[in-house]
Each structure stands twice: as C-alpha cells, then as structure tokens.
C-alpha positions, 0 to 999 in steps of 0.5 A: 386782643380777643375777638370777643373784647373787639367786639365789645369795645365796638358794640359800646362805640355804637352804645356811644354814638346813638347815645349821642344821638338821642340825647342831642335834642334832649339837651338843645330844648332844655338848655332853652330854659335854662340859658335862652335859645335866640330868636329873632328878637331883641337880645336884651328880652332875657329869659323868663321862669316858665314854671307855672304855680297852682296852674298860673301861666307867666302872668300869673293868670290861670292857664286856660285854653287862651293861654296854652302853648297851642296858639293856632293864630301864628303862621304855618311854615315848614321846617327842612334839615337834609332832605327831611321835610315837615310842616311846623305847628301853627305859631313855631319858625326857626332860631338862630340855632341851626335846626331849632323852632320855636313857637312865637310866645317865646320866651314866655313859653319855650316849647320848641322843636329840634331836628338834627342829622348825622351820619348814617348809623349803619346798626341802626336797628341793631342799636334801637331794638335794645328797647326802652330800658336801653333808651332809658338808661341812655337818657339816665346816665346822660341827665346825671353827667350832664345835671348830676340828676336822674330824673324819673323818667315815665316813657309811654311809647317806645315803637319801630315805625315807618317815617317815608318808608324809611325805619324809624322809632317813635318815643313819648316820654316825661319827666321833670328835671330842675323843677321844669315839667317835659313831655317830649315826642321823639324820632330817630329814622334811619335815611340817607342819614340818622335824622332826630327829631324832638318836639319839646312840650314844657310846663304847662303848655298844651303841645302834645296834639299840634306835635303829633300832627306835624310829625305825621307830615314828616317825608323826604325829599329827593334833593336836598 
C-alpha cells in the first residue's frame, strides 16, 4: 500500500473519530424529544410535543417570559465530567443519563445540557482547523444517517478559544429537524481528554443567555 493511500485512510479515521464526537451530544438532545430522556420522576409521566403553534407554549398559553425555559426559581448545581467542572443554569440537575442535565420543566420543556469525555485526540487542532464547512458536513452526512434528513443548518459561530487554558472551539448553530426548532452552543476542548459540551435550547425556549453564562464557568480541576 502507497504512503499516500496510508495517510488518507488515517486522515478519514480522524475524519471519523471527531465526527463521532461532535455529533454524540447532538444526538443525546435530541433524542430527548423524541423518545424521553429519564429523570428522576415517575416513569409513566410520558413525553409531551414540545413544538409550540402561533407562539403557544405546552398549554396553549402564549409564551412570555413566565414561560420561557429561563426559569431562574430552581436551584443552582454544579455539573463534573472528568476533571472538567461548570456551574449549571438555574432550575437544570442531572438525568439518569451519565452526563446529561435537564431543566425541571422538564418534559414540558426538553432543553438540556450534554457533557462527554473521550480519549484524547491527539490531532485535535489538526482535525478542527478544517473550519465550518468541515464541521458542517460533519453534522449533514451524520443527520441524514441517522434521520434520512438534511436539515439546513445556519451555523453563527465557529471559533478556536481557550476553555482553562486549554485549546478549544466554540460553534452556535441552528436548524430545524422533525418539525423541532435547536439552537445549540457547543464546546469541544482538547484537555487531559476531548471534552464535548451541548447546551441544547429547543422550541421556544429562551436558553441561549443562562447557557452562555454557565459555559463562561467551565475550569478544570486537578483531580477528578
């Protein structure tokens, strides 16, 4: 075998490894909608079409801001996967689900917050500096095997950042998949393992700040 067909069939095994990455969070939320994601409540409460008509939140209220995804009455915990540590959103504990948050309107609002580790990449940067339209096809070929749909996707963030003082990249993107609206932040640090972390705003929830300010605790911890 030629030196260059080595070297493409490992560059498409890294292609492969931060595909899985990257799209293992995007999966977790959303298969929160559409099979239930446990919490610790009981078994039988079911799942509930979160897609709002003409603005009407679960109840068929207009959503306002009593009704928002951004209720700040809940309890303030703290989430820790591996020695990475933040402080989650008003209102959000974790699932039954290892590494999975969810907010306690739950199910009527199924925003939630993913945080997984794997082993290091070692070509983290190597694999990430292929840009949006890389990140992009990733997320396209993955929604239509796994959903035989390609969504359109409108990313507004794609950026290398510092999470700890380790390297890192930050995406914000949207779409709408199986009649459900996402907006979803997104980090992928390269630390003592490749860290992913999905906050996961869906349907008419107003998430979007409360995730940005608890992705601004994110540090890391010297033990785990």
């Amino acid at each position: 075998m030629s030196i260059g067909r080595i070297r493409h069939i490992e560059s498409e095994k890294r292609k492969a490894r931060i595909r899985i990455l990257l799209t293992a969070g995007l999966f977790l939320g959303m298969f929160c909608v559409g099979a239930g994601c446990a919490k610790d409540s009981p078994a039988d409460s079911g799942v509930q079409d979160i897609v709002p008509e003409n603005g009407a939140g679960p109840d068929g209220t207009p959503v306002t801001d009593a009704w928002n995804g951004a209720d700040t009455t809940g309890t303030q915990e703290t989430a820790q996967v591996g020695k990475l540590i933040l402080t989650l959103p008003k209102g959000y504990s974790e699932s039954t689900t290892d590494g999975l948050y969810l907010n306690q309107n739950y199910p009527d609002d199924q925003s939630n917050v993913y945080i997984y580790a794997t082993e290091k990449t070692t070509d983290f940067e190597q694999v990430m500096a292929g840009g949006r339209e890389q990140f992009a096809a990733f997320l396209d070929d993955a929604y239509e095997e796994q959903y035989k749909e390609r969504p359109e996707i409108s990313m507004t963030r794609y950026e290398a950042v510092s999470v700890g003082n380790y390297p890192a990249y930050a995406v914000e993107l949207s779409y709408d998949l199986k009649g459900v609206h996402y907006v979803q932040l997104e980090y992928i640090v390269d630390a003592d393992k490749t860290y992913y972390i999905a906050f996961s705003q869906v349907g008419d929830s107003l998430w979007m700040e409360a995730f940005r300010g608890s992705a601004e605790t994110m540090i890391f911890s010297e033990a785990e």
